[in-house]
Structure formats: C-alpha cells, structure tokens
N, CA, C and O atoms as a GROMACS GRO file, in nm:
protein
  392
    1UNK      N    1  -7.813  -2.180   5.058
    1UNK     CA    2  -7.720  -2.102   4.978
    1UNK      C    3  -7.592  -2.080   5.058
    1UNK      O    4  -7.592  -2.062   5.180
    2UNK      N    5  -7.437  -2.086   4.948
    2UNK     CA    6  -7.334  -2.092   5.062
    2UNK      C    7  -7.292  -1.958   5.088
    2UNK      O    8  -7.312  -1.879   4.996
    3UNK      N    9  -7.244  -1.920   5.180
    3UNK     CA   10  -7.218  -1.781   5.239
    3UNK      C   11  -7.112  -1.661   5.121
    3UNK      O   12  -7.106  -1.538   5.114
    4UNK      N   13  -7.034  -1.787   5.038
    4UNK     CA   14  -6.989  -1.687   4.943
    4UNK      C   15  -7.040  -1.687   4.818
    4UNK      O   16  -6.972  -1.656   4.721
    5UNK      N   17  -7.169  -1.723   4.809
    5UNK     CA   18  -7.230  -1.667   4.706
    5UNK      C   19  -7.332  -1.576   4.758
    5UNK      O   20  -7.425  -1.576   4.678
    6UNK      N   21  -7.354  -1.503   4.852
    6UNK     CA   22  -7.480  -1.414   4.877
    6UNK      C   23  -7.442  -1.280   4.791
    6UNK      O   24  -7.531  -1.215   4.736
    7UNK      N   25  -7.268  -1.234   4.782
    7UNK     CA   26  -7.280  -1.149   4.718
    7UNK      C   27  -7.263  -1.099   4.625
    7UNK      O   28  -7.218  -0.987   4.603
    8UNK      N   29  -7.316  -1.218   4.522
    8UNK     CA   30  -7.299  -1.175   4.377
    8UNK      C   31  -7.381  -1.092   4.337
    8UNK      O   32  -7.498  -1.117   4.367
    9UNK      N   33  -7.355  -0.959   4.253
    9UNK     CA   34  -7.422  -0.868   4.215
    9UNK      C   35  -7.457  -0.916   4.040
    9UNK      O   36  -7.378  -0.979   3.970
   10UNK      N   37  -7.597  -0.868   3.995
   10UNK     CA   38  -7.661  -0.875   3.888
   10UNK      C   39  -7.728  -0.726   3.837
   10UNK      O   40  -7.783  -0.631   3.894
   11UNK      N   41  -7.697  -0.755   3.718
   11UNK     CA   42  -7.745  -0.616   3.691
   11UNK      C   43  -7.874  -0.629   3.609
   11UNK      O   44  -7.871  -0.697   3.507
   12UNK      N   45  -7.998  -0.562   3.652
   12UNK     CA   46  -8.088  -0.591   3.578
   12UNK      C   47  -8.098  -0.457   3.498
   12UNK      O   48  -8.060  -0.346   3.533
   13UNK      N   49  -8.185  -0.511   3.336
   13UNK     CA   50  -8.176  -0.459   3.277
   13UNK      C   51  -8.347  -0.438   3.202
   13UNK      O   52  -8.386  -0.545   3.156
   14UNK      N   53  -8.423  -0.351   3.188
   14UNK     CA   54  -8.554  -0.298   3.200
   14UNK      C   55  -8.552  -0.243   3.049
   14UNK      O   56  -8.481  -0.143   3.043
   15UNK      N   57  -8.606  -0.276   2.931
   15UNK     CA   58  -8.600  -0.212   2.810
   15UNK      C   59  -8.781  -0.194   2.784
   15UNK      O   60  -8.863  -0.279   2.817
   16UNK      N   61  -8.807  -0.094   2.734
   16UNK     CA   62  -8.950  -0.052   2.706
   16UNK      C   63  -8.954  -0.005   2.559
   16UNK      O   64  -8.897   0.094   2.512
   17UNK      N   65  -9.020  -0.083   2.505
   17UNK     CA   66  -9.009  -0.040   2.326
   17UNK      C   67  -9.139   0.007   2.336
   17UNK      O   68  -9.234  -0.050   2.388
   18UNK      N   69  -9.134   0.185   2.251
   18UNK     CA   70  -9.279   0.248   2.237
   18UNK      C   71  -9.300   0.251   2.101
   18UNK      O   72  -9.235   0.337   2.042
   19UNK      N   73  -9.390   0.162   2.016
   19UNK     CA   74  -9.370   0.170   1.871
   19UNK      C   75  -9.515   0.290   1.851
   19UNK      O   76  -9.618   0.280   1.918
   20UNK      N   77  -9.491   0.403   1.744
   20UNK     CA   78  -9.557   0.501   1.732
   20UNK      C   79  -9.611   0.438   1.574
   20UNK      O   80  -9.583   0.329   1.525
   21UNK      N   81  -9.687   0.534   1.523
   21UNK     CA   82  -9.704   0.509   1.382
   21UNK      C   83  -9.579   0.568   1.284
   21UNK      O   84  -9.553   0.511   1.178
   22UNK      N   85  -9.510   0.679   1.324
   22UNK     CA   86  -9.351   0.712   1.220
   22UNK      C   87  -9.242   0.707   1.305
   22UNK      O   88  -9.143   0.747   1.243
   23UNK      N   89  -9.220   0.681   1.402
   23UNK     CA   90  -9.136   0.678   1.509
   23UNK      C   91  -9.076   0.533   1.610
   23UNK      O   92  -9.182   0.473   1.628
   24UNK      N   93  -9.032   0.500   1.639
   24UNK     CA   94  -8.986   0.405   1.742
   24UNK      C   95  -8.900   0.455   1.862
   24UNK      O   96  -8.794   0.513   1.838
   25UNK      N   97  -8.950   0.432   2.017
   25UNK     CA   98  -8.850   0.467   2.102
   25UNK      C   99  -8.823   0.342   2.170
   25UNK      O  100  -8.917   0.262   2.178
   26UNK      N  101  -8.700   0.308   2.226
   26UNK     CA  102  -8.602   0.229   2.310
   26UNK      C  103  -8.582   0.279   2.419
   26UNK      O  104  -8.488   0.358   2.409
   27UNK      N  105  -8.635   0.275   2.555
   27UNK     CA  106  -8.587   0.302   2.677
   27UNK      C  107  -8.454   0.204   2.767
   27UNK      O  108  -8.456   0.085   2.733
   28UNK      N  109  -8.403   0.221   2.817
   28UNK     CA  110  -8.344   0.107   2.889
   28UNK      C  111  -8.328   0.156   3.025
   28UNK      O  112  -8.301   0.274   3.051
   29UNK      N  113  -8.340   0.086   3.092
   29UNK     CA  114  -8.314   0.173   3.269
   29UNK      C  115  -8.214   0.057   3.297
   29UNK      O  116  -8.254  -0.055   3.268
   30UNK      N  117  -8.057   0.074   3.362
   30UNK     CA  118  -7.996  -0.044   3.465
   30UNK      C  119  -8.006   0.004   3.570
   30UNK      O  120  -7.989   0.122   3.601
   31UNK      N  121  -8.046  -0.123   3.665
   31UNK     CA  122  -8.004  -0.119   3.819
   31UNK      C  123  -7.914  -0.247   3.815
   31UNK      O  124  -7.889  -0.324   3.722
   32UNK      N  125  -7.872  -0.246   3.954
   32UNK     CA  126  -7.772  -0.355   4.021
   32UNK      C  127  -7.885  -0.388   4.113
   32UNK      O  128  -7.967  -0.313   4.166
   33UNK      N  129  -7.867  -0.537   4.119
   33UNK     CA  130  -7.981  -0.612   4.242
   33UNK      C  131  -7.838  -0.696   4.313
   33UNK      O  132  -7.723  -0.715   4.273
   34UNK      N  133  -7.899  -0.727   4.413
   34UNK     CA  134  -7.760  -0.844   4.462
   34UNK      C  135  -7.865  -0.999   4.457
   34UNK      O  136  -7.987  -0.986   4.441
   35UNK      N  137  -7.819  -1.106   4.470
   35UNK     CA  138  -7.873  -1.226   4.386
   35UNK      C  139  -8.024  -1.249   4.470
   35UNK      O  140  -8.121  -1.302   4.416
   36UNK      N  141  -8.024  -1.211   4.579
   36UNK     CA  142  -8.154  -1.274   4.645
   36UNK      C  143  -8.253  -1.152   4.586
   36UNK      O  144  -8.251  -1.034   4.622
   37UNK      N  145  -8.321  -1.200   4.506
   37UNK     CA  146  -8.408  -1.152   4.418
   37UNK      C  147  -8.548  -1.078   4.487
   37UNK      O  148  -8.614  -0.983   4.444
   38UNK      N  149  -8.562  -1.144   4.585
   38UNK     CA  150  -8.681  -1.116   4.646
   38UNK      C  151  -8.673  -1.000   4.781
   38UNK      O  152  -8.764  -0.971   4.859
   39UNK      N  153  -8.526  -0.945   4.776
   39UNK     CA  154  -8.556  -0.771   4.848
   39UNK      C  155  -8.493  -0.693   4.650
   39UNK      O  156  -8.404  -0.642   4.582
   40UNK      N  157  -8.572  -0.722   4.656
   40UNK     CA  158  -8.538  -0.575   4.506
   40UNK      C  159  -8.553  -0.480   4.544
   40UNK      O  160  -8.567  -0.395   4.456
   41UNK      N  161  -8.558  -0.434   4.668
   41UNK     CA  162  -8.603  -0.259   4.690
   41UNK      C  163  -8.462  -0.258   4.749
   41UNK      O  164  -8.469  -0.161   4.825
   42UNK      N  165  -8.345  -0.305   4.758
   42UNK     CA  166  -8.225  -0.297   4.754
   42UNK      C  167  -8.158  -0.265   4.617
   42UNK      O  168  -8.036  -0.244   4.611
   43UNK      N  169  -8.237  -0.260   4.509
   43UNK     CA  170  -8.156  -0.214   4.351
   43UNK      C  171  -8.134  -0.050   4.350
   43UNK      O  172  -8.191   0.056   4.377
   44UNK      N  173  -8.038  -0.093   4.313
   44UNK     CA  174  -7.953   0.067   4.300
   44UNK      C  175  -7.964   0.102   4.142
   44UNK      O  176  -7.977   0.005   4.068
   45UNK      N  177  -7.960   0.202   4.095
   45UNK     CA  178  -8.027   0.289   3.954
   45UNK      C  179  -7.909   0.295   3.905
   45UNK      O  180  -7.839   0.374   3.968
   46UNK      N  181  -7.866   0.254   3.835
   46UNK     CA  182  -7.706   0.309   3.801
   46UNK      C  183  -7.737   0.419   3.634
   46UNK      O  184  -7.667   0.515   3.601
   47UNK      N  185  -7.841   0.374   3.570
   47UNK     CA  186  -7.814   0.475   3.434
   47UNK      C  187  -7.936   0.403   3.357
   47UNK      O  188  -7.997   0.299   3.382
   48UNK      N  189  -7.950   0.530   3.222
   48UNK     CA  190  -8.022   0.473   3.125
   48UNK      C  191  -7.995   0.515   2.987
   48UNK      O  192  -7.905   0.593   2.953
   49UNK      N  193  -8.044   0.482   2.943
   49UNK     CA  194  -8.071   0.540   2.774
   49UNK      C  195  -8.196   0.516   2.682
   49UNK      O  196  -8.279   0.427   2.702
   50UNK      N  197  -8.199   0.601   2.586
   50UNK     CA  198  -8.280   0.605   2.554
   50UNK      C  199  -8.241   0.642   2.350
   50UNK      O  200  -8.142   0.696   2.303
   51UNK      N  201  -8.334   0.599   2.295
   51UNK     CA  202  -8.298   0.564   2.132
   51UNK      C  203  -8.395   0.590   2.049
   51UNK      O  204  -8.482   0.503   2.039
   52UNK      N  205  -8.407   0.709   1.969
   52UNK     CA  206  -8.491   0.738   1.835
   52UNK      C  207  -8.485   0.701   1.769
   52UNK      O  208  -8.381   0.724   1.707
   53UNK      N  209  -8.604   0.585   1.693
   53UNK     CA  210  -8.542   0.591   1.543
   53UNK      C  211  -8.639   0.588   1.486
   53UNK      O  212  -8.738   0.534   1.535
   54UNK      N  213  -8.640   0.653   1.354
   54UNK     CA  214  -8.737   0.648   1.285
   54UNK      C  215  -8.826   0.505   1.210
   54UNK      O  216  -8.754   0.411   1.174
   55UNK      N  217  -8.919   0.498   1.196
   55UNK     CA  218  -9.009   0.393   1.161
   55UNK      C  219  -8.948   0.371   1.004
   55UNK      O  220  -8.915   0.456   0.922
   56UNK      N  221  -8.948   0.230   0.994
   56UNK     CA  222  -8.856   0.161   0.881
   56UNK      C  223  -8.911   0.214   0.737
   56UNK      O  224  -8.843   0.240   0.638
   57UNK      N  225  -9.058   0.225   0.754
   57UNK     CA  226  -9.167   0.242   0.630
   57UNK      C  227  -9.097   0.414   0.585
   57UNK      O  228  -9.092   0.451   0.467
   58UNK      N  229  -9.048   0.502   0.703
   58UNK     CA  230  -9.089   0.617   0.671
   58UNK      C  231  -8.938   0.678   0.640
   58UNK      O  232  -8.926   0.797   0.666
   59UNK      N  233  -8.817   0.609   0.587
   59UNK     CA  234  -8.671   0.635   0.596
   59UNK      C  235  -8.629   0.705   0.520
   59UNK      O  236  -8.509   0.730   0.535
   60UNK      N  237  -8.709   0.783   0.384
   60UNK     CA  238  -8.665   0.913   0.349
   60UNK      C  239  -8.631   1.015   0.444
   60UNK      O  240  -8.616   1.015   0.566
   61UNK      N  241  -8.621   1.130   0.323
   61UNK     CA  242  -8.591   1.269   0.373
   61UNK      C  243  -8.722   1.295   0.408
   61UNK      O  244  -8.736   1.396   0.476
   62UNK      N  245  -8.796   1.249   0.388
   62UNK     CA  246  -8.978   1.349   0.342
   62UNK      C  247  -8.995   1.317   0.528
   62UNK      O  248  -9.018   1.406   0.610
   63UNK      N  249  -8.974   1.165   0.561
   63UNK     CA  250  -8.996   1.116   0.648
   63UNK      C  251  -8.906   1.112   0.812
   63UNK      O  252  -8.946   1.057   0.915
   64UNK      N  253  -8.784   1.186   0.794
   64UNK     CA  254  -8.676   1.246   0.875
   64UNK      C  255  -8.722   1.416   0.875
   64UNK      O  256  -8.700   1.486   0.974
   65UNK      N  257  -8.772   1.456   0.781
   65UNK     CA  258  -8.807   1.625   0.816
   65UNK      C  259  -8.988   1.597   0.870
   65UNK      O  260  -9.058   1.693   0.903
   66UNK      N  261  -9.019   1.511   0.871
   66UNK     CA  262  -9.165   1.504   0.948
   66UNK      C  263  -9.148   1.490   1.101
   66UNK      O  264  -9.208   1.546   1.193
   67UNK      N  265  -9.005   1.359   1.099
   67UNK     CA  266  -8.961   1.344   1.228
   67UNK      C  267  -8.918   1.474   1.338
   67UNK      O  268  -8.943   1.474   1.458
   68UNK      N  269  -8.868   1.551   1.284
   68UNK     CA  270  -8.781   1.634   1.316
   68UNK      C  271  -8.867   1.739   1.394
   68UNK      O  272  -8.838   1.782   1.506
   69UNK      N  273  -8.986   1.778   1.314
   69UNK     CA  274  -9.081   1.902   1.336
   69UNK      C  275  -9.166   1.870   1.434
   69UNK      O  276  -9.247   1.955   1.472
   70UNK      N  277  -9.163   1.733   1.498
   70UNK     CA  278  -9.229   1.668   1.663
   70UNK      C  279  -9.117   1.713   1.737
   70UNK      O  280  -8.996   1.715   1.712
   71UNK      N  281  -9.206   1.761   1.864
   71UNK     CA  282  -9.101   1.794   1.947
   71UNK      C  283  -9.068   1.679   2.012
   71UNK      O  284  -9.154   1.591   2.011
   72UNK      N  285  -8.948   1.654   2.078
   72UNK     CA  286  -8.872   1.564   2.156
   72UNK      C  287  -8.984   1.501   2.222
   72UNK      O  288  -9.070   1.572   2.274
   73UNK      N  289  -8.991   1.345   2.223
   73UNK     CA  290  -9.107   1.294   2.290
   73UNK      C  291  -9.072   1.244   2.390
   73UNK      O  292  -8.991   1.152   2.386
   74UNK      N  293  -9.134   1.297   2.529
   74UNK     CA  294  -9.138   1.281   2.684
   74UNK      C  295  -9.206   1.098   2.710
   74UNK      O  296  -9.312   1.053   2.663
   75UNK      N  297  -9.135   1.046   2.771
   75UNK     CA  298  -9.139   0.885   2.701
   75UNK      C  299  -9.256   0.915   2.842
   75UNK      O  300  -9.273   0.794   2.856
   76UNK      N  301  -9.326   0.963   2.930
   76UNK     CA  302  -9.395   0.920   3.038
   76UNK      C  303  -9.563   1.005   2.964
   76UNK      O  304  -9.679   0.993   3.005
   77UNK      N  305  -9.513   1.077   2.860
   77UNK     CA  306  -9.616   1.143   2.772
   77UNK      C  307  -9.667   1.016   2.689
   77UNK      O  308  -9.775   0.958   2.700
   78UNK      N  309  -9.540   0.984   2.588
   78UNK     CA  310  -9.598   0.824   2.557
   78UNK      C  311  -9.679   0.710   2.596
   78UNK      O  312  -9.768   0.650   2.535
   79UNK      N  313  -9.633   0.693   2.704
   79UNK     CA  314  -9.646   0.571   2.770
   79UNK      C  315  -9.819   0.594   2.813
   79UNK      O  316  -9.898   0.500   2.816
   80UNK      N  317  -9.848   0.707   2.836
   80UNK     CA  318 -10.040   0.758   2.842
   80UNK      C  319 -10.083   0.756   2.747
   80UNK      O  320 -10.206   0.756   2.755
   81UNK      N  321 -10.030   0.753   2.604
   81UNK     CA  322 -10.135   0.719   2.519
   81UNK      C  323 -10.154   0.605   2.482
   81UNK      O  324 -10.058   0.529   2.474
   82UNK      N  325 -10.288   0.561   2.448
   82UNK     CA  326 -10.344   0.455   2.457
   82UNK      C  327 -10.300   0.432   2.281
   82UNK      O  328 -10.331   0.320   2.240
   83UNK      N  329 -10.235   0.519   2.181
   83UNK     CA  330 -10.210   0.443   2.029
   83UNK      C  331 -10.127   0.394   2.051
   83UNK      O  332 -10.113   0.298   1.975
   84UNK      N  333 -10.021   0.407   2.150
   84UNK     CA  334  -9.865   0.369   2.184
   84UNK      C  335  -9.878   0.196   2.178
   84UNK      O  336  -9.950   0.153   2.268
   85UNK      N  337  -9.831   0.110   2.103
   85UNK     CA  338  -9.750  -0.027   2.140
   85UNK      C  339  -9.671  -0.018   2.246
   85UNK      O  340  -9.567   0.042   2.217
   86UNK      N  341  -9.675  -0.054   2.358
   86UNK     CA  342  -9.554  -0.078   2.448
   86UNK      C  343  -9.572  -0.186   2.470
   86UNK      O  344  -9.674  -0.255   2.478
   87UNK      N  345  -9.388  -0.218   2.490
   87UNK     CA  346  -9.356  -0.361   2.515
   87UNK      C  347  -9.258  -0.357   2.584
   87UNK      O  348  -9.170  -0.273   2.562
   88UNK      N  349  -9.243  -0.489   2.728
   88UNK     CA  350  -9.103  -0.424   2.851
   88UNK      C  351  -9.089  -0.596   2.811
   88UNK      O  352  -9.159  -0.688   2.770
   89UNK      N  353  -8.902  -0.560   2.869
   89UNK     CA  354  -8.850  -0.679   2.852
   89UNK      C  355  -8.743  -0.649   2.984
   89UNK      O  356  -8.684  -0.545   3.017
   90UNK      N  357  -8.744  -0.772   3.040
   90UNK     CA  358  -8.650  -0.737   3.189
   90UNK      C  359  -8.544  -0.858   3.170
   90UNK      O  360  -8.578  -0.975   3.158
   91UNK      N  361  -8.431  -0.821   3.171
   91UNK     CA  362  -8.260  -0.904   3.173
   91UNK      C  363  -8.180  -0.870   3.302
   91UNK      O  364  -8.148  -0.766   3.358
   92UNK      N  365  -8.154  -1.044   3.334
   92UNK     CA  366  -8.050  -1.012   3.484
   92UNK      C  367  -7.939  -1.044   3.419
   92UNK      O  368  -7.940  -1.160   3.377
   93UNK      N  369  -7.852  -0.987   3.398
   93UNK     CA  370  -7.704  -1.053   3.389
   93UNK      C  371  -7.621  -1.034   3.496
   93UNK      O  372  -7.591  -0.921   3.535
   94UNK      N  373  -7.580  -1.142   3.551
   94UNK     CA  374  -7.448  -1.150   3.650
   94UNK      C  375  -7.314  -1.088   3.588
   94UNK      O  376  -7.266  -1.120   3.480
   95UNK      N  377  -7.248  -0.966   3.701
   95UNK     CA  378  -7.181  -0.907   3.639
   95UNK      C  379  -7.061  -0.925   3.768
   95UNK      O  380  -6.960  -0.857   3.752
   96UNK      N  381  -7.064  -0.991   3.864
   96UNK     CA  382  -6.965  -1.015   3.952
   96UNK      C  383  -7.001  -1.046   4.084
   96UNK      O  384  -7.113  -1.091   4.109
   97UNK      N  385  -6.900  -1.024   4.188
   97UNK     CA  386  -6.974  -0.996   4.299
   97UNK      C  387  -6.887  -0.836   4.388
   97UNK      O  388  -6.794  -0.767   4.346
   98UNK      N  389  -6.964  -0.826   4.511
   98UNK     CA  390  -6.971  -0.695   4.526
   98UNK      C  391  -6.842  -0.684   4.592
   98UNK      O  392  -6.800  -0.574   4.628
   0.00000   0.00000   0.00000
C-alpha cells in the first residue's frame, strides 16, 4: 500500500432494523475507521439516529393512538426480546482523507 493512501478515512455506517408486531425501529450508529480495516478499535463514534415508524398494516388513527400509549422504546430493551426481528446492515463509505 502507497504511503499516501494510508490516510483515507471511511465512515462506517451500522443500521439495526427492530421490526415489532405495530411498530418499526431504525437505529443507525456512524463511526470514522481509517482504511486499514483490521485496527477498528481506532473508530471514532461520531453520531446516531434513530427512527419510529409505525407498522404499514396499522396507519390509521386507531393505530397511531395505540402507538402513542407505549412508552418510548429503549432499543437495548428491544434488542432482549426474543419477538423482536432484528436485522444489522454495516456500510463503509469513503468520505476523504484525514
């Protein structure tokens, strides 16, 4: 590898879909890795987000005031129950260098 590519930075990108039975959540976590892939304990956390939406079947009102009356769901509460669908998807995009 040539010396001016060691420091291209990539940003990886970590999405966790929790499908519920009336609910859907979207996690996303970014870090920055730099290209040599194999020290990842060099990724830096830069941000996340996170996305409610209600389940497609349930898109009334009847089904937004059912939503509503759950309290805010703790995605590490999720992620322990065993009804939960989870599904992770991991994206590097090259976003420059450092």
């Amino acid at each position: 590898m040539a010396p001016q590519d060691m420091d291209k930075l990539f940003l990886l990108i970590h999405t966790i879909t929790i499908t519920e039975s009336d609910y859907i959540v979207q996690a996303q976590f970014f870090h920055t890795v730099p290209e040599d892939f194999s020290h990842i304990s060099n990724a830096r956390f830069v941000g996340r987000r996170m996305r409610l939406r209600i389940h497609p079947s349930l898109r009334g009102n009847r089904g937004k005031a059912h939503l509503y009356r759950l309290n805010a769901p703790n995605l590490k509460t999720l992620m322990k129950r065993n009804s939960s669908n989870i599904k992770h998807h991991l994206r590097a995009v090259q976003i420059g260098t450092s």
